[in-house]
C-alpha positions as a Python dict, from the first residue, in 0.01 Angstrom:
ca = {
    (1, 'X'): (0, 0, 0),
    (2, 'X'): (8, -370, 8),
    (3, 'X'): (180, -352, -373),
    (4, 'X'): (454, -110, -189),
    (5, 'X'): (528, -368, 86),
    (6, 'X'): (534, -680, -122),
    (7, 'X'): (794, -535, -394),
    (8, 'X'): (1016, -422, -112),
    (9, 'X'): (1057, -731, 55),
    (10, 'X'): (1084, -927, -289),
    (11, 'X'): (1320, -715, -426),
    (12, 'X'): (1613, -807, -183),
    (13, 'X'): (1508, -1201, -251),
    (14, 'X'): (1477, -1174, -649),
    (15, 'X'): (1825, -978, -631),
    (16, 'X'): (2027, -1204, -428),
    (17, 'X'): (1873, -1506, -583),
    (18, 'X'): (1960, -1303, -951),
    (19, 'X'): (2317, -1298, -813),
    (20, 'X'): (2395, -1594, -717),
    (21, 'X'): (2249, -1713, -1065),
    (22, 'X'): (2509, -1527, -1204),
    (23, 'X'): (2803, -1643, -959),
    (24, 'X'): (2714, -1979, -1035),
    (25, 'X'): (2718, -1902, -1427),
    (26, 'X'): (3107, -1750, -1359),
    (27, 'X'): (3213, -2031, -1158),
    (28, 'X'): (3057, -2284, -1377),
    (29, 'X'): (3279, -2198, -1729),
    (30, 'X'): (3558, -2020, -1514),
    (31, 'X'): (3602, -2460, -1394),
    (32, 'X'): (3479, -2595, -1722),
    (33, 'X'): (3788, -2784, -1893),
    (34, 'X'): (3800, -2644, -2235),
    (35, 'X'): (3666, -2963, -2462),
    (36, 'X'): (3389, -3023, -2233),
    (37, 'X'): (3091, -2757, -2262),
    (38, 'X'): (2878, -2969, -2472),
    (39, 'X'): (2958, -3275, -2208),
    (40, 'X'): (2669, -3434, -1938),
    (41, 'X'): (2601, -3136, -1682),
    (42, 'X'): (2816, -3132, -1430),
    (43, 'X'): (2705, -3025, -994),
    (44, 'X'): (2794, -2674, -1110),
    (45, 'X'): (2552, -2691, -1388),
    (46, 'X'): (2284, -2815, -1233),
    (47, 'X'): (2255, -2564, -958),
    (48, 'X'): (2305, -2296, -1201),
    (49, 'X'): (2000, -2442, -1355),
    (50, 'X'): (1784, -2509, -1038),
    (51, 'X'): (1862, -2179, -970),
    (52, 'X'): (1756, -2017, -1308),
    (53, 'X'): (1426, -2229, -1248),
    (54, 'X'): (1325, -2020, -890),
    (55, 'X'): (1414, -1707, -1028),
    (56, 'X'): (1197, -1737, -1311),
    (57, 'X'): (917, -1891, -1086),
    (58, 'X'): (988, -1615, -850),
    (59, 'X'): (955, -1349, -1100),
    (60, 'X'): (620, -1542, -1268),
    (61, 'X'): (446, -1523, -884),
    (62, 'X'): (560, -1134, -807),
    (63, 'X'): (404, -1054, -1173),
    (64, 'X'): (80, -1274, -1039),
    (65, 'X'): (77, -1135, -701),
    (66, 'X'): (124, -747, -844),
    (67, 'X'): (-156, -792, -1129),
    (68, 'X'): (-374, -925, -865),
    (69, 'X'): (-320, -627, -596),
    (70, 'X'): (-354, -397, -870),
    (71, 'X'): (-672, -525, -982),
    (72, 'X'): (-817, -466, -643),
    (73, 'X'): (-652, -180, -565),
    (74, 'X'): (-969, 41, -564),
    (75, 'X'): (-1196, -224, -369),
    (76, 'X'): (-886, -176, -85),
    (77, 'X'): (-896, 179, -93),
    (78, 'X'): (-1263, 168, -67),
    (79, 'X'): (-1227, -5, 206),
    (80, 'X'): (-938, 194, 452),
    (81, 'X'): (-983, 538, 284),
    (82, 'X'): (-1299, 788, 237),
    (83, 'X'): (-1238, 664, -143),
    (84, 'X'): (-1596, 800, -245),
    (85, 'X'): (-1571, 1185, -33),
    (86, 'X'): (-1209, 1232, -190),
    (87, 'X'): (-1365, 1185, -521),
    (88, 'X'): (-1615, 1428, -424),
    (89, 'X'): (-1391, 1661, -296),
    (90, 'X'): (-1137, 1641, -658),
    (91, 'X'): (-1459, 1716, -829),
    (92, 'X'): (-1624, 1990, -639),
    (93, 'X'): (-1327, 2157, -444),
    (94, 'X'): (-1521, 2380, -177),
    (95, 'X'): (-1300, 2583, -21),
    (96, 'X'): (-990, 2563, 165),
    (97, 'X'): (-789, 2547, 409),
    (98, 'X'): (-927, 2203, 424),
    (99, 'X'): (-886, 2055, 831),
    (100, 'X'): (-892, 1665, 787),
    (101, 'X'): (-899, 1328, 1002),
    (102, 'X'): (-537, 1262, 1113),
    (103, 'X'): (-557, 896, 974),
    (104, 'X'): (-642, 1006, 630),
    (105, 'X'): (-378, 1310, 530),
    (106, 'X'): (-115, 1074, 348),
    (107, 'X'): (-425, 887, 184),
    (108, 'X'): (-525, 1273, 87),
    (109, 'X'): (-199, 1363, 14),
    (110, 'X'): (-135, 1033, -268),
    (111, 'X'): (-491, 1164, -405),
    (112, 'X'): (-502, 1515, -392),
    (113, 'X'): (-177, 1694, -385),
    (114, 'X'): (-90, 1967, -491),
    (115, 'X'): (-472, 2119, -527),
    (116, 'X'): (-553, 2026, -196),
    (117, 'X'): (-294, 2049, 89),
    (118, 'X'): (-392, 1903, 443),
    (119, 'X'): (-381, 1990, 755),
    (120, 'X'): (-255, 1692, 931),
    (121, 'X'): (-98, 1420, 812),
    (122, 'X'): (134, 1074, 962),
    (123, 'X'): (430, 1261, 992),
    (124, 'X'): (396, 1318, 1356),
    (125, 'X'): (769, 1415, 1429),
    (126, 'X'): (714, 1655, 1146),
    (127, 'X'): (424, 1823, 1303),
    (128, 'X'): (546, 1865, 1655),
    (129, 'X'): (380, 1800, 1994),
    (130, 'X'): (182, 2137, 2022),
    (131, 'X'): (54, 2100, 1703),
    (132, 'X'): (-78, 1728, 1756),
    (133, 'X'): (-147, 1839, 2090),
    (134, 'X'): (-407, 2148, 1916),
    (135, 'X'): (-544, 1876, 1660),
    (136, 'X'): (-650, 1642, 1896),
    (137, 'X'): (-832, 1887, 2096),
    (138, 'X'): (-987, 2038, 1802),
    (139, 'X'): (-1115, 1678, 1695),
    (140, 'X'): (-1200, 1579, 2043),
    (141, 'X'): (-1341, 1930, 2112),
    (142, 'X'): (-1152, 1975, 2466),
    (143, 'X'): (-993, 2291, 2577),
    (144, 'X'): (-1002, 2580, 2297),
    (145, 'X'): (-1110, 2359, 2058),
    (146, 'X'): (-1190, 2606, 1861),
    (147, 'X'): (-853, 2834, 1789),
    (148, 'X'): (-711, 2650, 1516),
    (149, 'X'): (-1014, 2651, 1280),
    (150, 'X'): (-1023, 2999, 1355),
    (151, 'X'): (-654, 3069, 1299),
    (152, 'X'): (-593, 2873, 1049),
    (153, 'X'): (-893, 3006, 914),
    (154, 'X'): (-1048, 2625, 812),
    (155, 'X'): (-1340, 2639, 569),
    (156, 'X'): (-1356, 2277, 479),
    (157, 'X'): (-1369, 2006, 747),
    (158, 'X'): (-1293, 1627, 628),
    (159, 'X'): (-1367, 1366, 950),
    (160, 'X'): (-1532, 1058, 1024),
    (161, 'X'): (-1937, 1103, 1088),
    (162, 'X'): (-1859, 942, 1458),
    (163, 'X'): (-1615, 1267, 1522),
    (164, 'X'): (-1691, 1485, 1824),
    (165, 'X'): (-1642, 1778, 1564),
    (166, 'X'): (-1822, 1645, 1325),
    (167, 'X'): (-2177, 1630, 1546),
    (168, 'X'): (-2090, 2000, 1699),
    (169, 'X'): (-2001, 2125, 1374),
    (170, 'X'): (-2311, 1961, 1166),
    (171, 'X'): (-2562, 2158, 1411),
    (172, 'X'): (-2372, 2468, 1346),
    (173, 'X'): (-2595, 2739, 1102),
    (174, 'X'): (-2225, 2869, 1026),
    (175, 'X'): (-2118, 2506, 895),
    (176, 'X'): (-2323, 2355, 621),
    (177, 'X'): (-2278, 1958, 540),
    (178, 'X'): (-2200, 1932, 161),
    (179, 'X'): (-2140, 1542, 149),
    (180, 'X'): (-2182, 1262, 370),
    (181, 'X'): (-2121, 882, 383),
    (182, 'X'): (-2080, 592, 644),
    (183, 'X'): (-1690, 662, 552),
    (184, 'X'): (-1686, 1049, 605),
    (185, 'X'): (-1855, 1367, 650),
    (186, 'X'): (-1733, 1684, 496),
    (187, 'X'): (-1868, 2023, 620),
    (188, 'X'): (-1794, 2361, 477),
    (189, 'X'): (-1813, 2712, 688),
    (190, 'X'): (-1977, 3030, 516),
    (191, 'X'): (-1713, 3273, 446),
    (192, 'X'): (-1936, 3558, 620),
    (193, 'X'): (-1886, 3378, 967),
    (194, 'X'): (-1505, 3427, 943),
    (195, 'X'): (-1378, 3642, 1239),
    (196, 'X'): (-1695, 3531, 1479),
    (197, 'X'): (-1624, 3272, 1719),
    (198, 'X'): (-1706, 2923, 1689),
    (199, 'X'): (-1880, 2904, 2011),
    (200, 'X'): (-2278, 2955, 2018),
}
């Protein structure tokens, strides 16, 4: 999320800056000549200063900046992720195995887990090349698109509404659409079908 990627590259800055606030604290009564700590500042003091002043104004923008991505964190999701049809799905759970969009499993994953494990998800290297290989041709309907809903046995299909799958699938009497949006279509099978094949 953008939250996740700002704190990681702040963190490094807000450290080192943190650090050097402190090395400059050391140095500055490690040189002090004893008598002289209530004296005018000195170079040392100043910069230990200056540098206490970006921390803190650091620190006062990450708390801004985090406040402000949380507070539109669902108008993002909203946005990216079938936000709405995941809802619908945590509510209604039809019936798994669930076979989703490739773009959405982590999204899935961060919402759903462990009730609802996906099919696909980013980790390609994971996954392997024959099994990317399958999904795409399942989603694309090419050669045998077919086999892995019927050996994995898929009763719940999570994709786009512009999907090749999804427009086969929706004309299907053995697939019944339970939810749509301009986001997402999700399409459940009827468990009597299982064993038949997919083709008409």
């Amino acid at each position: 999320s953008d939250l996740a990627i700002y704190l990681l590259v702040a963190a490094p800055i807000l450290a080192g800056l943190a650090e050097a606030w402190v090395e400059n604290c050391a140095v500055f009564h490690r040189h002090d000549p004893p008598g002289r700590s209530e004296t005018a500042p000195v170079p040392g003091k100043i910069r230990m200063g200056l540098n206490a002043l970006l921390l803190a104004a650091l620190l006062a923008f990450a708390m801004a900046r985090v406040h402000f991505v949380l507070g539109r964190q669902a108008e993002t999701e909203a946005a990216r992720f079938p936000a709405a049809a995941v809802a619908f799905l945590s509510t209604h759970r039809p019936p798994g195995p669930l076979f989703n969009y490739y773009d959405w499993g982590g999204y899935l994953i961060w919402k759903l887990y462990p009730g609802v494990p996906v099919y696909i998800d980013g980790r390609a290297d994971l996954y392997g090349d024959a099994f990317m290989d399958s999904f795409a041709r399942t989603y694309d309907l090419t050669n045998h698109w077919e086999a892995p809903l019927e050996s994995w046995q898929i009763r719940t299909v999570l994709v786009p509404p512009s999907a090749p799958l999804a427009s086969v699938l929706g004309s299907r009497a053995d697939w019944n659409q339970i939810y749509s949006d301009p986001q997402a279509v999700i399409l459940t099978k009827s468990i009597s079908t299982f064993g038949q094949s997919t083709r008409k």
